[in-house]
C-alpha positions in Angstrom: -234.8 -221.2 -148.6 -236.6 -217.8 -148.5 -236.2 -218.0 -144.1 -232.2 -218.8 -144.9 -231.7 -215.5 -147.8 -233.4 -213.2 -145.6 -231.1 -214.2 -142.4 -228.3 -214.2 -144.4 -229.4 -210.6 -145.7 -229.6 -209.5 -141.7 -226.0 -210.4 -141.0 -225.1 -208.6 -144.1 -226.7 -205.4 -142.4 -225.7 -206.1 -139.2 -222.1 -206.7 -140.1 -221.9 -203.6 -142.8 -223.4 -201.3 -139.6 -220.9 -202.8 -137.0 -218.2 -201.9 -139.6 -219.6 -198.4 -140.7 -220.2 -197.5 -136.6 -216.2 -198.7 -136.0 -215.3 -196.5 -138.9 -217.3 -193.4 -137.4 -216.0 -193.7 -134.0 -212.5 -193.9 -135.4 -212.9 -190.6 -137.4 -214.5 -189.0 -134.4 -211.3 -189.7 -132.3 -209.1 -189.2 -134.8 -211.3 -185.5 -135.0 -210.7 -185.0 -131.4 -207.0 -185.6 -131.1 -206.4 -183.2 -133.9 -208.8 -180.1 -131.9 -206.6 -181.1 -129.4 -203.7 -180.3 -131.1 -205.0 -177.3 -132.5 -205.2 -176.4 -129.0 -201.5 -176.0 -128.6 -199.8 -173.0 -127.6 -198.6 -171.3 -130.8 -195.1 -170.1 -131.5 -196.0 -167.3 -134.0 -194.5 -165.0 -131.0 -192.2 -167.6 -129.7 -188.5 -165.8 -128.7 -185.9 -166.6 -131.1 -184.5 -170.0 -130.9 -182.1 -169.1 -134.3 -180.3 -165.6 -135.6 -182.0 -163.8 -137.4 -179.6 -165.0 -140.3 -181.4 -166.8 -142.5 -181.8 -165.9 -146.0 -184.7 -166.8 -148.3 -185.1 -167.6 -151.8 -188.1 -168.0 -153.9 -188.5 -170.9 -156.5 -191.6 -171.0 -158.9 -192.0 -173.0 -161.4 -194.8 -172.5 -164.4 -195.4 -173.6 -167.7 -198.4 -172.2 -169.5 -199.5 -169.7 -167.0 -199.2 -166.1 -168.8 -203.1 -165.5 -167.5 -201.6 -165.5 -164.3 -198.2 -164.1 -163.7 -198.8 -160.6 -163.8 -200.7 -160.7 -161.1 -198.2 -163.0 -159.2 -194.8 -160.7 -159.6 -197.3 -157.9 -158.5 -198.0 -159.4 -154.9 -194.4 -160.4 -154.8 -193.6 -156.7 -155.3 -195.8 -155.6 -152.6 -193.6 -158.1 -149.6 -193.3 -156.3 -146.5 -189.6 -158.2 -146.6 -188.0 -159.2 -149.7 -186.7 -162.3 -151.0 -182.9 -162.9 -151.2 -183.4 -164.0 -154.7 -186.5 -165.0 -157.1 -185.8 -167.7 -159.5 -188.8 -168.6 -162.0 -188.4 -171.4 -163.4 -190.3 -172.1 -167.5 -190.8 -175.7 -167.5 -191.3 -175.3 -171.7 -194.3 -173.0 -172.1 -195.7 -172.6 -175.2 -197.7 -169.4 -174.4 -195.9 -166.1 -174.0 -195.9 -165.8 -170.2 -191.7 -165.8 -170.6 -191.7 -162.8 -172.5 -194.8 -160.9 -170.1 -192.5 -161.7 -167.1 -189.2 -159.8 -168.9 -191.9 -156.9 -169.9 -193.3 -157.0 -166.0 -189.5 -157.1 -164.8 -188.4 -153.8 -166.8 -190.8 -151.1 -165.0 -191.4 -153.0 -161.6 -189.1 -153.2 -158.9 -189.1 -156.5 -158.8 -185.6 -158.4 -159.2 -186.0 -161.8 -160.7 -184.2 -164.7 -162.7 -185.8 -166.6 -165.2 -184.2 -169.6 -166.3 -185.3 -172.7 -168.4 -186.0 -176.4 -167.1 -183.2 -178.5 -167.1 -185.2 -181.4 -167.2 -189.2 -182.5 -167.8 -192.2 -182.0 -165.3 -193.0 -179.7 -162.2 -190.4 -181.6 -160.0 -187.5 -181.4 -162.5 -188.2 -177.5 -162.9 -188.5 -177.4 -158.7 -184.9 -179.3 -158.9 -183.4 -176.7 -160.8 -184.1 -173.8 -159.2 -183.0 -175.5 -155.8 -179.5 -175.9 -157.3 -179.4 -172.3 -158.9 -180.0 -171.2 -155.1 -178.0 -169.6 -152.6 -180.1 -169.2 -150.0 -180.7 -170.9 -146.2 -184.1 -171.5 -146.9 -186.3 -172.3 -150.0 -189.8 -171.4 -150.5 -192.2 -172.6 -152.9 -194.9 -170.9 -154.5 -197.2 -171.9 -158.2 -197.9 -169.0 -160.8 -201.2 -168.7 -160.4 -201.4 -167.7 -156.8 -201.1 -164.5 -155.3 -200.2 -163.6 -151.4 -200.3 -160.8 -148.3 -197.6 -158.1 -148.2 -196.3 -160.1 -144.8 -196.2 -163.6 -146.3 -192.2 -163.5 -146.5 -192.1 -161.6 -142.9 -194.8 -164.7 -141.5 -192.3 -167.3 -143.1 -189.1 -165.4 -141.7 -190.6 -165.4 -138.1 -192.0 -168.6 -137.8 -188.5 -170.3 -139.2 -186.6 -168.0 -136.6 -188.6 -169.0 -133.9 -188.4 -172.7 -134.5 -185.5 -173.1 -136.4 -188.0 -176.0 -138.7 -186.7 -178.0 -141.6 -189.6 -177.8 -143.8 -192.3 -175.6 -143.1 -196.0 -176.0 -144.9 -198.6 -173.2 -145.4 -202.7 -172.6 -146.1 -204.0 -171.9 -149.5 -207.1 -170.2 -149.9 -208.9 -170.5 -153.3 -210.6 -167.0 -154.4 -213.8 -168.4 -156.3 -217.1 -167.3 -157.4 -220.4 -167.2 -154.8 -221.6 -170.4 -156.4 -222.4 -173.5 -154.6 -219.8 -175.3 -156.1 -216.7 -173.2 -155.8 -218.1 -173.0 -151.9 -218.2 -176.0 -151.4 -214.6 -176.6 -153.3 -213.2 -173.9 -150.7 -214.9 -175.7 -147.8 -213.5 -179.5 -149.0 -210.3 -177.8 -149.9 -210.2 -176.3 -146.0 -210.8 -179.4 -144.2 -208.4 -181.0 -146.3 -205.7 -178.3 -145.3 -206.7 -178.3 -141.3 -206.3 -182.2 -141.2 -202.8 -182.2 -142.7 -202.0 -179.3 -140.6 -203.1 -180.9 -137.3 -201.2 -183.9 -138.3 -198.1 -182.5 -139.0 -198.1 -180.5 -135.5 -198.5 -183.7 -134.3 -195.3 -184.7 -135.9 -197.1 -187.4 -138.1 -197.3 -185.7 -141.8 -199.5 -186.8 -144.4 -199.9 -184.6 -146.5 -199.2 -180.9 -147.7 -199.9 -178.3 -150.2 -196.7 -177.0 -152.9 -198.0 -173.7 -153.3 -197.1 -172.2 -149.6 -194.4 -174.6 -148.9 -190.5 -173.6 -147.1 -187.9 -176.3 -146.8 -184.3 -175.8 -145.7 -181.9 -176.0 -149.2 -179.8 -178.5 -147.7 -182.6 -181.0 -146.6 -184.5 -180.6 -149.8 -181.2 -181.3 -152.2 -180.8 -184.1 -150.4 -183.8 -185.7 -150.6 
């Protein structure tokens, strides 16, 4: 009995390493074809394959996020190249973050819309700002983020030069110099690179909302 338990025991292991060694060598070619794609020429200075016609409106939803705002319609002020329109979208705060953005709006010069949710949830608010719209292209940021004076002028470029439906971007996290928030920024990275390699390779899995552009058309329909 004891001869048959520990036999059984060394197929267990032999099977579980077979399986964990597969496993491995699948990630490791899956690692590869994405450096490969990585390779790829880039079309950041790719000639124009569109006019230079496009127009760009800004949709951000919040709810709850009056530690943060300021400092959003701040770096929104700062764009290199401005937004056709800024919608913000209050999916029923309770804090007064409305009421800091109308007190931001009056000395800044910063134009922007606020406008309640016509439904409930992130999505519903994302919906309504969509339809309140009037630009060629949408883009999508969250309230507590902050970006570049040349974020818009990045977007505009990349969308003239390749004329993309939906277009995703990196997030960085600003932490503390603790191990944790490193290691955060480092998970949150890899995360980023993978979905990034796999869209360029025309096989999208995932994506992050808070750098995100999408034709109005193609996301209304949907």
């Amino acid at each position: 009995m004891i001869g048959f338990f520990n036999a059984f025991k060394l197929v267990v292991v032999l099977v579980l390493s077979v399986f964990s060694g597969f496993v491995l060598l699948l990630y490791g070619l899956q690692i590869v074809a994405w450096l490969r794609v990585w390779r790829m020429p880039s079309t950041a200075h790719a000639p124009l394959v569109c006019e230079d016609t496009n127009t760009f409106s800004l949709i951000i939803a919040f709810r709850n996020e009056s530690i943060n705002i300021e400092q959003l319609l701040r770096s929104l002020a700062g764009q290199k190249t401005k937004f056709s329109e800024i919608i913000l979208v209050d999916d029923h705060s309770t804090d007064d973050g409305v009421d800091l953005i109308h007190t931001h709006l009056k000395t800044s010069i910063l134009q922007a819309q606020v406008m309640p949710n016509n439904g409930q949830g992130k999505k519903a608010a994302l919906q309504t700002g969509a339809m309140c719209a009037s630009s060629t292209y949408l883009v999508f940021t969250d309230a507590d983020c902050t970006h570049p004076p040349l974020w818009l002028t990045s977007i505009k470029n990349h969308v003239n030069a390749t004329a993309s439906d939906l277009c995703i971007g990196p997030v960085l996290f600003h932490g503390d110099a603790s191990f944790l928030a490193q290691f955060q920024q480092l998970d949150f990275a890899a995360l980023q690179v993978t979905g990034g390699a796999a869209a360029m390779a025309k096989r999208p899995i995932m994506m992050n909302g808070a750098n995100m552009v999408c034709k109005r058309d193609v996301f209304l329909s949907a």
